[in-house]
C-alpha positions in Angstrom: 75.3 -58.5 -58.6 78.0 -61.1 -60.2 79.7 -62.7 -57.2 83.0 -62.5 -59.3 82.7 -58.7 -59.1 85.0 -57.5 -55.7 86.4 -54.6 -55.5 88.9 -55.3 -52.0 91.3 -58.1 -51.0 91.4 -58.7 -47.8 95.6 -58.2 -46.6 95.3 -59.1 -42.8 92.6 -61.0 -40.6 90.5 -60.3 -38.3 90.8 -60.2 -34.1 88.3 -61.2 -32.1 87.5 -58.9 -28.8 90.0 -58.8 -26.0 90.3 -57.1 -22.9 87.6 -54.6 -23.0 88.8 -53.5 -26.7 86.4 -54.4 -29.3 86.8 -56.7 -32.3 88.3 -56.5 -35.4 86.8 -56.6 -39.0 89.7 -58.3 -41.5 91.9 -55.5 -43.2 91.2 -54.7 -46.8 92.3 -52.9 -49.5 91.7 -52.3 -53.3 92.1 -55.0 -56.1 93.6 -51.9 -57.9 96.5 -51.9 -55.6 96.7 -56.2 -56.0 100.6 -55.2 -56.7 101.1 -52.5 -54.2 100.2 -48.8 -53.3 101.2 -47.0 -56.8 104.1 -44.8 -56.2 104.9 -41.2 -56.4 106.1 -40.0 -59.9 109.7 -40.2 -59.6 111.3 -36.6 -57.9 108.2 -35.5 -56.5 108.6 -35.7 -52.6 106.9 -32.0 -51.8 103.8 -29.8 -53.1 106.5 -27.5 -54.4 107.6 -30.2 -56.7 104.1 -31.3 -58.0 104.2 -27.1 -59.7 107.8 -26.8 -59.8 108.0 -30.5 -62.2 104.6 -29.3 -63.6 105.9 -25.6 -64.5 109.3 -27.7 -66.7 106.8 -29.8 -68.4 103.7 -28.0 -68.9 105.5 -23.7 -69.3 103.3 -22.7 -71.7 99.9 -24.5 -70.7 96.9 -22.1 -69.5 97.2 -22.6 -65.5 95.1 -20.1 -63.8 92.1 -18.5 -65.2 89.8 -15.3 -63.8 86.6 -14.0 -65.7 87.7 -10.1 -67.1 84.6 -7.4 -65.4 84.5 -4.7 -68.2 81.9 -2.5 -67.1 80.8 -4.3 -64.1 80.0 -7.5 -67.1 81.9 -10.8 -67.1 83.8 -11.1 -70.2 85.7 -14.2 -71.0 88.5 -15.8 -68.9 91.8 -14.2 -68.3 94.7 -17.2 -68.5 97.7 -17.1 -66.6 100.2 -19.6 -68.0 102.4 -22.1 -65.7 105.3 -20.2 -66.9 104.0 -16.5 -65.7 102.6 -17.8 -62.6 105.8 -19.9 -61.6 107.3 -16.3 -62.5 105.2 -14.7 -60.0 105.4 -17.3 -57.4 109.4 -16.3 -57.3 108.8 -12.3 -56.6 106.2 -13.4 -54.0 108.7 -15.8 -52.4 111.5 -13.7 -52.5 109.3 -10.6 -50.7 108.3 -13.3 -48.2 112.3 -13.7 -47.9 112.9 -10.1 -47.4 110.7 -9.4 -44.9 112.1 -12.1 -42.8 109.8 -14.7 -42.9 111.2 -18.2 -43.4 110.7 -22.0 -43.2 108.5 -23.2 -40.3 107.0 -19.4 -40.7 102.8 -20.0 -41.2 101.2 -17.8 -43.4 97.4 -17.3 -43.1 95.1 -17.0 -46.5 91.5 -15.8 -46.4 89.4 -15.2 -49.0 87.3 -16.4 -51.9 89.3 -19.4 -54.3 91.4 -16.9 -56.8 94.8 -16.9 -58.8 96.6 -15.3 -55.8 95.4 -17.9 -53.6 97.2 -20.7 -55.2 100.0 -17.7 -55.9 100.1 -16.9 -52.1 99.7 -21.3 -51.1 102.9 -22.1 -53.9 105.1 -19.5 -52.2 104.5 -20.9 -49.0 105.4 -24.1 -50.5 108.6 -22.9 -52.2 110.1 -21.6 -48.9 108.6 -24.5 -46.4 106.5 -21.8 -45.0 103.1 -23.7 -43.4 99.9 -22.5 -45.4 97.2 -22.1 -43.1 93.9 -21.5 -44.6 91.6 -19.1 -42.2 87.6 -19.1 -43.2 84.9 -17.8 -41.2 82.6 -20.6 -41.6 83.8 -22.1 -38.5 81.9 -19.3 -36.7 82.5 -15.8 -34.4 86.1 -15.6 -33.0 87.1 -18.3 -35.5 90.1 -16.4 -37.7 91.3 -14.9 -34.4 90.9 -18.3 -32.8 93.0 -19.4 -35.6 95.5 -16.7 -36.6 96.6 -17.1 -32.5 96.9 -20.5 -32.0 98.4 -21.5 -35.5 101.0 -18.3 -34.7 100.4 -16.8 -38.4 103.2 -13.8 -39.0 101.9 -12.9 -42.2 98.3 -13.2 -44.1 97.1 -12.8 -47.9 93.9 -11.8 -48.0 90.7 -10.8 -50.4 90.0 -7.1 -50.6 87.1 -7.7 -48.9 88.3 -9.5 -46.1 90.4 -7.3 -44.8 87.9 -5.5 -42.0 87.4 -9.0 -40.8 91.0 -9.7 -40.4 91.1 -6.2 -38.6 88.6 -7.2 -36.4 90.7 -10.1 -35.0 93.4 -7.4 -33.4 94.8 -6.5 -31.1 94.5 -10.3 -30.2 95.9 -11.7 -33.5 98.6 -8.6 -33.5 100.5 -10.7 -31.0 101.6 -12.8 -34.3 100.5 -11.3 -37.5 102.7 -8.5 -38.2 102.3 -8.3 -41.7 99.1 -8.1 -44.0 98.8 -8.6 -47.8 95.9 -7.5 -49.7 95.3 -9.7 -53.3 94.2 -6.2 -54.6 94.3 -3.3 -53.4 94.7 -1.3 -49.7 92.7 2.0 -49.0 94.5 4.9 -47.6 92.1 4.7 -44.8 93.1 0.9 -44.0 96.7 1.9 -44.1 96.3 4.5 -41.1 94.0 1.8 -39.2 96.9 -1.2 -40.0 99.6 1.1 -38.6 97.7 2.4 -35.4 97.1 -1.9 -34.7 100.6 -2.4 -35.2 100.1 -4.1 -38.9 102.1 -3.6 -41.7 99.7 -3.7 -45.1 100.7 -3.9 -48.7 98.7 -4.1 -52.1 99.7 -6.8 -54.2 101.6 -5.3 -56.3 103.4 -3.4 -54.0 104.5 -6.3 -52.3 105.8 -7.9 -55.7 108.3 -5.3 -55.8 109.9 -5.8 -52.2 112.0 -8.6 -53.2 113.1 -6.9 -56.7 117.0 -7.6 -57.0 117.1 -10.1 -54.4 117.2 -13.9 -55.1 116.6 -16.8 -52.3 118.1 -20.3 -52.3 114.9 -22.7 -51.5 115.0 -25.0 -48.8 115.2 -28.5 -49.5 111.9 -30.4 -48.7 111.2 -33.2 -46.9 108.1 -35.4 -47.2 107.9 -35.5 -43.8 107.5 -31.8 -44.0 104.6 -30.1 -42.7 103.0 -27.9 -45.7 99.2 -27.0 -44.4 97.5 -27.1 -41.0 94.0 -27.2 -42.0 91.5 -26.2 -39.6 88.5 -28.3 -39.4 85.2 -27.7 -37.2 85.0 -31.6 -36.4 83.6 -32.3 -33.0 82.8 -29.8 -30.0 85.1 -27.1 -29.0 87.8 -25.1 -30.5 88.3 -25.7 -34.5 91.4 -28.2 -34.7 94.4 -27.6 -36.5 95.2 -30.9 -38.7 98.7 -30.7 -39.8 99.1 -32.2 -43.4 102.3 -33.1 -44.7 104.5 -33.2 -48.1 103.7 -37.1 -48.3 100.1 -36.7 -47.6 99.1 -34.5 -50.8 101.8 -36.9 -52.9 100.6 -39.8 -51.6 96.7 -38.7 -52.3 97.5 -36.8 -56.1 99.2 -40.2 -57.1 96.0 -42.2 -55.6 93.5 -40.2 -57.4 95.6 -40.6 -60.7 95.8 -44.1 -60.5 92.4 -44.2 -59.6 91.0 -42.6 -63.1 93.6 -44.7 -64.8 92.4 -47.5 -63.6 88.9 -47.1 -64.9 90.5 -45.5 -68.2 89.6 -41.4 -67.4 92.9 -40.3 -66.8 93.5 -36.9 -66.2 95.2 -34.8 -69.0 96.7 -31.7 -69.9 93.6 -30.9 -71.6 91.6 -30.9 -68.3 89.7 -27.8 -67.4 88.5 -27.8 -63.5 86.1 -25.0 -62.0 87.6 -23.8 -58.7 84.6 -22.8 -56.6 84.5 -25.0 -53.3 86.5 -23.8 -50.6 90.7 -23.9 -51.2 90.0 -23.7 -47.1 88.9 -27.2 -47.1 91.1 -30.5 -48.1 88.3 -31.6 -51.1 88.9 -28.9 -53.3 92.8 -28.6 -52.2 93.6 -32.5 -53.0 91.9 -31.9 -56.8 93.9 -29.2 -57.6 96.9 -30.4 -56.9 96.2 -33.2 -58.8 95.1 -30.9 -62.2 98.2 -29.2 -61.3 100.2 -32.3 -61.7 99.5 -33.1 -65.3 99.5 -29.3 -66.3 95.6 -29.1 -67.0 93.8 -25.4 -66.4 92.2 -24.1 -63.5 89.5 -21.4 -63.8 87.9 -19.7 -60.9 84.1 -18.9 -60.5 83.0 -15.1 -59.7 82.4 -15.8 -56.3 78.4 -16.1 -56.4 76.9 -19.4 -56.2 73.9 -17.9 -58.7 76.4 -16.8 -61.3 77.9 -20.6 -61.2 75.6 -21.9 -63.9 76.9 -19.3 -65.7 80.6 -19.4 -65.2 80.2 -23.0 -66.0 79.1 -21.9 -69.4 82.0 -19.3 -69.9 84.7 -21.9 -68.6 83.3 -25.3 -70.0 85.1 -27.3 -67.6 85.6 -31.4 -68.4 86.2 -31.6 -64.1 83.4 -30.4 -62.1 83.6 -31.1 -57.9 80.5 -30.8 -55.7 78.9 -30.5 -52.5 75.3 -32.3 -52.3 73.9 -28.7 -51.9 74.8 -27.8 -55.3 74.0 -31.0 -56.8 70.5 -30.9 -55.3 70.1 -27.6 -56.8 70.9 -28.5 -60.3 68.5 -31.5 -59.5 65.9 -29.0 -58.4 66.4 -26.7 -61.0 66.0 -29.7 -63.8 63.0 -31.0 -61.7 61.2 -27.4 -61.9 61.6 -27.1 -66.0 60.4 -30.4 -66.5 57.3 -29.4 -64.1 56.4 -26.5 -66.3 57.6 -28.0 -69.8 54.4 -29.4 -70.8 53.0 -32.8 -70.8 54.5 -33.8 -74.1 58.5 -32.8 -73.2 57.3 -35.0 -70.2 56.2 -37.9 -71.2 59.0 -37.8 -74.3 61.6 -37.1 -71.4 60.4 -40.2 -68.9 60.1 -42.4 -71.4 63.9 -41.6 -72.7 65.2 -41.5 -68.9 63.5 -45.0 -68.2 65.1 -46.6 -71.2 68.8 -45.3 -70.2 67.9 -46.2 -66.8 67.3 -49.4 -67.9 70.1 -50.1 -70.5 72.6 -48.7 -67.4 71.3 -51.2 -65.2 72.1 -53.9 -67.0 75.5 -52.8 -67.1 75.9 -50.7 -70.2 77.8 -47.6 -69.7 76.1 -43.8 -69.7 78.2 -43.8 -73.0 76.5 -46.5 -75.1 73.2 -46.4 -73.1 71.1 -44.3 -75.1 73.4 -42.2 -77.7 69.9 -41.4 -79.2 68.4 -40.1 -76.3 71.2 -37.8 -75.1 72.0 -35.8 -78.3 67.9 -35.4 -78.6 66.7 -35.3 -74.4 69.8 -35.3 -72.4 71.9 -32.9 -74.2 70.4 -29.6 -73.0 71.3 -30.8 -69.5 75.1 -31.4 -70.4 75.0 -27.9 -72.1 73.7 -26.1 -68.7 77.2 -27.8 -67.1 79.2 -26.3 -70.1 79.2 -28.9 -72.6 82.3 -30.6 -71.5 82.1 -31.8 -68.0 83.0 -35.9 -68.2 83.3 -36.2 -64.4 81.0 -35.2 -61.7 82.5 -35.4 -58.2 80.4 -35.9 -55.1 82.3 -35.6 -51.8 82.0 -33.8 -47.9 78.2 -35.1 -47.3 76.5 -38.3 -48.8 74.4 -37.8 -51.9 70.9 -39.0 -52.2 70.7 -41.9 -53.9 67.9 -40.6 -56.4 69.7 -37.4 -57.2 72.9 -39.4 -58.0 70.7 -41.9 -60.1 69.1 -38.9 -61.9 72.3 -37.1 -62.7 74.1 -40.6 -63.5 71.5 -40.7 -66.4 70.9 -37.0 -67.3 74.5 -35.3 -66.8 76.0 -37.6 -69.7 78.9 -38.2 -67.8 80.0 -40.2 -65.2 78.8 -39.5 -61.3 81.2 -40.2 -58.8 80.7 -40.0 -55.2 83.6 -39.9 -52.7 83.9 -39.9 -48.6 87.3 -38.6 -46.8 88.1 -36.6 -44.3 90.7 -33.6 -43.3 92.6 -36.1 -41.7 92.8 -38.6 -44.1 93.7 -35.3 -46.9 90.2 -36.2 -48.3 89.4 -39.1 -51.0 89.5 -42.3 -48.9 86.1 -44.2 -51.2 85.2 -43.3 -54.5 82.5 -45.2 -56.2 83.2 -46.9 -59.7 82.0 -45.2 -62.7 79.2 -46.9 -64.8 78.8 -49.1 -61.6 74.9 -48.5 -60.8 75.6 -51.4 -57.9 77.6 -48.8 -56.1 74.6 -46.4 -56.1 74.0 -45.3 -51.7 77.4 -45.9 -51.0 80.5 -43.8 -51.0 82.6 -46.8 -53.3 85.3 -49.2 -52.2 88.9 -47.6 -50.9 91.2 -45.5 -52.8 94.5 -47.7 -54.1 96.3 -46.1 -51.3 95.1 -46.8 -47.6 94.2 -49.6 -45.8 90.7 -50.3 -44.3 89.4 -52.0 -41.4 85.7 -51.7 -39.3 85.9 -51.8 -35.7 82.9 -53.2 -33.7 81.1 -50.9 -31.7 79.0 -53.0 -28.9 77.3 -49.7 -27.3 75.8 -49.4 -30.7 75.1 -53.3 -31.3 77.5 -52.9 -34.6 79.5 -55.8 -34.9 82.6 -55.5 -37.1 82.3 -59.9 -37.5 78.7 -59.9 -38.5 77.2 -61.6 -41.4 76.9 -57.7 -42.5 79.9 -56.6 -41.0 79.4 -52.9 -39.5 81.4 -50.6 -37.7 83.6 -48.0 -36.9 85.6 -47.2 -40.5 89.7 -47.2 -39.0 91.9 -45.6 -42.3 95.6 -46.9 -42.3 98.4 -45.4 -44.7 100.4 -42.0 -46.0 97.9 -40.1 -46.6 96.7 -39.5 -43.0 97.3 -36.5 -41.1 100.6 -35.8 -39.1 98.3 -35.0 -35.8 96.7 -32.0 -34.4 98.6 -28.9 -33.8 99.6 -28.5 -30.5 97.0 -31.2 -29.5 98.6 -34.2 -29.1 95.7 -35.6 -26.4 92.9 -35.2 -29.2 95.7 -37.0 -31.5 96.2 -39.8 -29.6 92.8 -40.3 -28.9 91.9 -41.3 -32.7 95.8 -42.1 -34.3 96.2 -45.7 -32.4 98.4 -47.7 -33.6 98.9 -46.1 -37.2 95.5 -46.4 -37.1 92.7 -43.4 -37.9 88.8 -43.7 -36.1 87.1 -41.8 -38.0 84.3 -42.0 -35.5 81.9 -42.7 -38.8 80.1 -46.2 -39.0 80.4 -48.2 -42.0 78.7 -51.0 -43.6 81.0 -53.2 -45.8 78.6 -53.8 -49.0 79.1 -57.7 -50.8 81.4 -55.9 -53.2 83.5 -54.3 -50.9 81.9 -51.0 -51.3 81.3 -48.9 -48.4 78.2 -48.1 -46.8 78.4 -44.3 -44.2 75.6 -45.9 -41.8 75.6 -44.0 -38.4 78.3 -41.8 -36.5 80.2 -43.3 -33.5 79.5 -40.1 -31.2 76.0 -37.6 -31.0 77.6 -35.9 -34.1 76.6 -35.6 -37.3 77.1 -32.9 -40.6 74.2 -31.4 -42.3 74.2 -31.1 -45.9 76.3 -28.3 -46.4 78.7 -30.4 -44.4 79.0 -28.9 -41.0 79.5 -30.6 -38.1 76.5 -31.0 -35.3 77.7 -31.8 -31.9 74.0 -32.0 -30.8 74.3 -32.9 -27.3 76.2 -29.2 -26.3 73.5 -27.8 -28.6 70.5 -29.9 -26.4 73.0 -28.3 -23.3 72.1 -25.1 -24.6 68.3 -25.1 -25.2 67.5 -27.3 -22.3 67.9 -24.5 -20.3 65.1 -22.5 -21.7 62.4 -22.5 -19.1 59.7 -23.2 -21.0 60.9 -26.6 -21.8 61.7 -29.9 -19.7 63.2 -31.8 -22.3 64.6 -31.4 -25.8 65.6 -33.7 -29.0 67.5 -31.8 -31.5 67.8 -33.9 -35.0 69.3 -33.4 -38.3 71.2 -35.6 -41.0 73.1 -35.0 -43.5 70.5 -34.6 -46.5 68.7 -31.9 -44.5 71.0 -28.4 -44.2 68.8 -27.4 -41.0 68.1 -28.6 -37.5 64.1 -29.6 -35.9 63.4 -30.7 -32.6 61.0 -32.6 -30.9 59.8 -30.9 -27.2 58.9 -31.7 -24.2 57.2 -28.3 -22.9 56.5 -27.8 -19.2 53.6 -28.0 -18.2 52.9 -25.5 -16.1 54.5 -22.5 -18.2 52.9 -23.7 -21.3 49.3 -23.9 -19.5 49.8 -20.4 -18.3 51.1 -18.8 -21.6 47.8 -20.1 -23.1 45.8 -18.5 -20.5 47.9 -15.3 -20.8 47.7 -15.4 -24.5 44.0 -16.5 -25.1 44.2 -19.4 -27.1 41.8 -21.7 -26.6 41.6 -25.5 -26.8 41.6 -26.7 -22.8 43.7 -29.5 -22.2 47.7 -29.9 -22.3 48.0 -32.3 -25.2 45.3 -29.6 -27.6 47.8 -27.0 -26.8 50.9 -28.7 -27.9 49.4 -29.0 -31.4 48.7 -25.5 -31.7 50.0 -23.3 -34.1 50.9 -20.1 -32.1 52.1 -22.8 -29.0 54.8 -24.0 -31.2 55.9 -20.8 -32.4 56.3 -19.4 -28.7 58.3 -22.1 -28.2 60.3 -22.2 -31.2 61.0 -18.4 -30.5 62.4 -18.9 -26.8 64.5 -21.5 -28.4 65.9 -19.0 -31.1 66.2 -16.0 -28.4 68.2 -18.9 -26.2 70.5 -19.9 -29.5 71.4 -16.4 -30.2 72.1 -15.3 -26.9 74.6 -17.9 -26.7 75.8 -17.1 -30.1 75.0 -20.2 -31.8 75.7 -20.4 -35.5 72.9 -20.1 -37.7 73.1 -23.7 -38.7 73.1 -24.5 -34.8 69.6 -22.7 -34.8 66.4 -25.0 -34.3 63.9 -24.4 -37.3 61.2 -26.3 -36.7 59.6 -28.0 -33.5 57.3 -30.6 -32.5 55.8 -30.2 -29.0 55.2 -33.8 -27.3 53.2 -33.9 -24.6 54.4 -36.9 -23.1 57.9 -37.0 -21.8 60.3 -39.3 -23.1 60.7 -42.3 -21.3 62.0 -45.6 -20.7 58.9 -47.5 -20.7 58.6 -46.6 -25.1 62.5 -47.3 -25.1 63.3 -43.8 -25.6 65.6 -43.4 -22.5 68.1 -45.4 -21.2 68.1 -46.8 -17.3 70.2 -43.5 -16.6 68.4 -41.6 -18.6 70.2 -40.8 -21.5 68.7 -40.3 -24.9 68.4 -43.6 -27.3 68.8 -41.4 -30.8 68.1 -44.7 -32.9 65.1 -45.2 -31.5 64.1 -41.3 -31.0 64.5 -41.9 -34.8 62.4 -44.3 -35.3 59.3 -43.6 -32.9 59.5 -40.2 -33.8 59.9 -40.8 -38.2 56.5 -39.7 -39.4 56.8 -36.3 -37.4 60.3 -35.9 -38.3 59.3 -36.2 -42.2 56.5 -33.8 -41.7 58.4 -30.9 -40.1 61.1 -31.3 -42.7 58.0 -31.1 -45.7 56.3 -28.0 -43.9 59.8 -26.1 -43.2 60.5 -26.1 -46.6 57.3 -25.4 -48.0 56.9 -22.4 -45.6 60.5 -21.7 -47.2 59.7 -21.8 -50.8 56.1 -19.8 -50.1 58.1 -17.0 -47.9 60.9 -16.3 -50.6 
């Protein structure tokens, strides 16, 4: 790496430990933001005004888009322009208006990312009513949980979703009053709504309520609260992150000067796939941002198999991902190639490893190999729709060889990004055409500020030679707090300052490095959260066991364990059960031992109504206890995860390999 080539500037210094609080890493921010944070375009303070300024500009520009069923086929896509849906926006507003609800009001949305999401979300933001997203990913109880403590009045949802709202009364129906279907409502749900006390409409129906009437909008304030995101985070209840005007302003204009910066600014002409969650911050932030320079936004079918396909249909130039569904186009490439031949290859390594090459040395993906992507690479661009110039990576890290291998094979560029609810997502994006970035999640967006804080328990030091430590986030875009939480607030806003509770390694460039979490929590690949000690809680007590480990990471979308079985029980289930093999430490590596135990520790997950990503999938059954003499427990006894890790890596690898096999055999 050139040493010339640094990406951060370092804007205060750092502070040595005092008084029992830890020390300081320097604070540092972007070389792109050498002459200050880039500001808002001028007039936009609110979300409203992103559309409303993008609707003046942009009338006639295709906005939302929705593949036409004919006879249960997908035909091509359906465009709303700004102009109609800004027209629509107005009738929904106005019905809001006429039922009574008004600013402060929060209005729940459920269902799959559609027109009338964003229809239902820019009402909400015309009248200062909050948008509060409700998804059932966050487990049983969660909409209720939601619906109750965020007080929603009123809630759009999918056809479909509508039993599941129903479900949540007579609980919910101490706030929600009022239910809107995207579609329609069946006679049959109209009698159930009225005996729970709801009001229901169809969409269309509800149009109509505020025909003739006409609303003055509030005026908006950035301070203004516009969505209260609930996010699974830790342990406990799901937590309501408030997120305000200046947060989504702040982030649209950081992205935008962001692609400036490294000359892929976003356009009119942008076409961006809508598939991950509107529920979650990610997806939210991007759109607003097509939004704000009037490109199109068409929406998948609702069927993570029929992607590919919508992908083909839309040809989208933006393209946002999980790792899950970047290791599946990975996997799917990775399978053709397997059964392609030996010729198609060897002709297809030998292009790859040139590119490879030519990238490394710092050519871009662009001038790399032209020959090799319009003969080799080009199918793969064509399976993304021909179009797509930016992949983005963001909610769990992306393995490095699945980013190299798209950086090469996508023909475009491969971005991979790290944020959080609370910090209204992007916080590090990597560079495109920077292969040195490649395992990390980039240096900081031109907007915040960022600092490491040591964490001695953990041996990270935020001084270091490699400074490591806890990544602290400073600036607009951060969170307002949590709803009606202000201890859980206060316990990570210090100061102006946001722990993310992730440890970070600052890279010689001043990209970042996501090396460790703070607390025994971590997200799979799917990115849910894993508070694994209440999950240890829960299958400790299953008799059968003394002791339990319970591991995952974030490139793995399921949990394993490693055992420590009792003795006693184990002895006498292989009595009871004739298997044979004598001693203790014979019958922990049999087959049918480990499944007994695996299935008292599935019976004991679903009887406490575990989530299915909480469920152990795989065990290992250790005959020895963990203790402190192999530095696997503390003095009191607590678990050293590191070095569980570590002693325990070759099993660990093992169970992962022989889960997934017995997956791929069993489907």
């Amino acid at each position: 790496m050139t040493p010339e080539k640094r990406f951060i500037y370092e804007v205060e210094a750092a502070k040595e430990a005092t008084d029992g609080k830890p020390s300081i890493g320097p604070v540092y921010r972007s070389t792109l933001a050498k002459d200050g944070f880039p500001d808002p375009i001028d007039g936009i303070v609110s979300c409203w005004d992103i559309f409303r300024t993008a609707v003046e500009k942009y009338p006639n520009n295709r906005m939302l888009g929705q593949r036409e069923i004919v006879n249960e086929k997908a035909g091509k896509y359906e465009w709303k322009t700004y102009k109609e849906v800004y027209d629509i926006v107005i009738k929904i507003g106005n019905s809001l208006r006429s039922c009574g609800f008004e600013e402060g009001g929060k209005c729940g949305i459920y269902g799959a990312n559609c027109p009338e999401w964003i229809i239902s979300m820019e009402a909400c933001n015309a009248h200062g009513l909050y948008c509060v997203p409700l998804y059932d990913t966050l487990g049983a109880g969660a909409v209720e949980f939601i619906i109750s403590h965020a007080e929603v009045a009123i809630a759009f949802a999918e056809e479909k979703k509508i039993p599941e709202l129903f479900k949540t009364c007579p609980n919910s129906t101490k706030y929600m009053k009022t239910v809107v279907s995207f579609g329609g409502v069946k006679p049959e749900q109209k009698e159930e709504a009225e005996k729970l006390g709801l009001v229901i409409h169809a969409w269309d129906e509800f149009l109509k309520l505020g025909e003739g009437k006409q609303y003055d909008l509030p005026v908006k304030k950035k301070s203004d609260i516009c969505t209260i995101m609930y996010t699974s985070g830790t342990t406990g209840d799901p937590k309501g992150v408030l997120i305000s005007n200046e947060s989504i302003v702040t982030i649209t204009s950081g992205v935008m000067h962001f692609l400036q910066s490294v000359n892929e600014s976003l356009t009119e002409k942008d076409v961006y796939i809508s598939y991950l969650p509107l529920a979650h911050v990610f997806d939210l932030a991007i759109e607003e941002c097509i939004i704000q320079v009037g490109g199109s936004i068409g929406f998948w079918r609702g069927d993570v198999k029929l992607l590919i396909e919508d992908l083909g249909e839309l040809r989208p130039s933006i393209f946002c991902a999980v790792p899950r569904v970047l290791e599946r186009v990975y996997t799917g490439l990775q399978q053709k190639l397997s059964v392609g031949g030996f010729f198609k290859k060897k002709v297809f390594n030998v292009a790859f490893s040139y590119k490879f090459g030519n990238m490394k040395k710092g050519q871009s993906h662009v001038a790399a190999a032209p020959f090799c992507d319009k003969l080799v690479f080009n199918k793969v661009k064509q399976g993304l729709g021909g179009n797509v110039r930016i992949i983005l990576s963001g909610a769990a890290p992306l393995a490095s060889h699945i980013e190299s291998f798209l950086r090469v094979v996508a023909c475009c560029h491969v971005l991979q990004g790290y944020g959080l609810t609370e910090s209204c997502a992007g916080t590090f994006v990597t560079f495109p055409d920077d292969l040195d970035m490649l395992g990390t999640v980039g240096p900081p967006v031109p907007n915040v500020d960022i600092r490491l804080e040591s964490v001695p328990d953990m041996e990270y030091d935020a001084l270091g030679s490699t400074p490591r430590g806890e990544i602290c986030i400073r600036g607009k875009t951060l969170f307002s707090g949590y709803h009606k939480r202000e201890d859980l607030t206060k316990e990570v806003l210090i100061d102006g300052w946001f722990h993310t509770g992730d440890v970070g390694e600052w890279q010689p460039d001043g990209s970042m490095k996501i090396i460790d979490r703070k607390k025994n929590i971590f997200k799979l690949a799917q990115g849910e959260y894993v508070a694994v000690e209440s999950l240890e809680n829960v299958y400790g007590q299953v008799e059968a066991i003394d002791s339990v480990w319970v591991y995952g990471n974030s490139f793995e979308s399921f949990l394993i364990a490693v055992v420590n079985p009792t003795k006693q029980t184990l002895e006498r289930w292989a009595v009871e059960n004739e298997v044979e093999g004598g001693d203790f430490n014979s019958i922990c590596q049999n087959a049918k031992a480990k499944a007994f135990i695996l299935g008292e520790l599935v019976k004991a997950g679903r009887e406490r109504k575990l989530k299915g990503f909480e469920i152990i999938r795989a065990v290992h059954l250790e005959p020895v206890a963990f203790d402190i003499e192999r530095d696997l427990l503390t003095p009191t006894y607590k678990k050293k995860r590191p070095q569980l890790l570590k002693y325990y890596q070759n099993v660990i690898d093992e169970m992962y390999k022989a889960a997934k096999e017995g997956q791929g055999s069993g489907q």
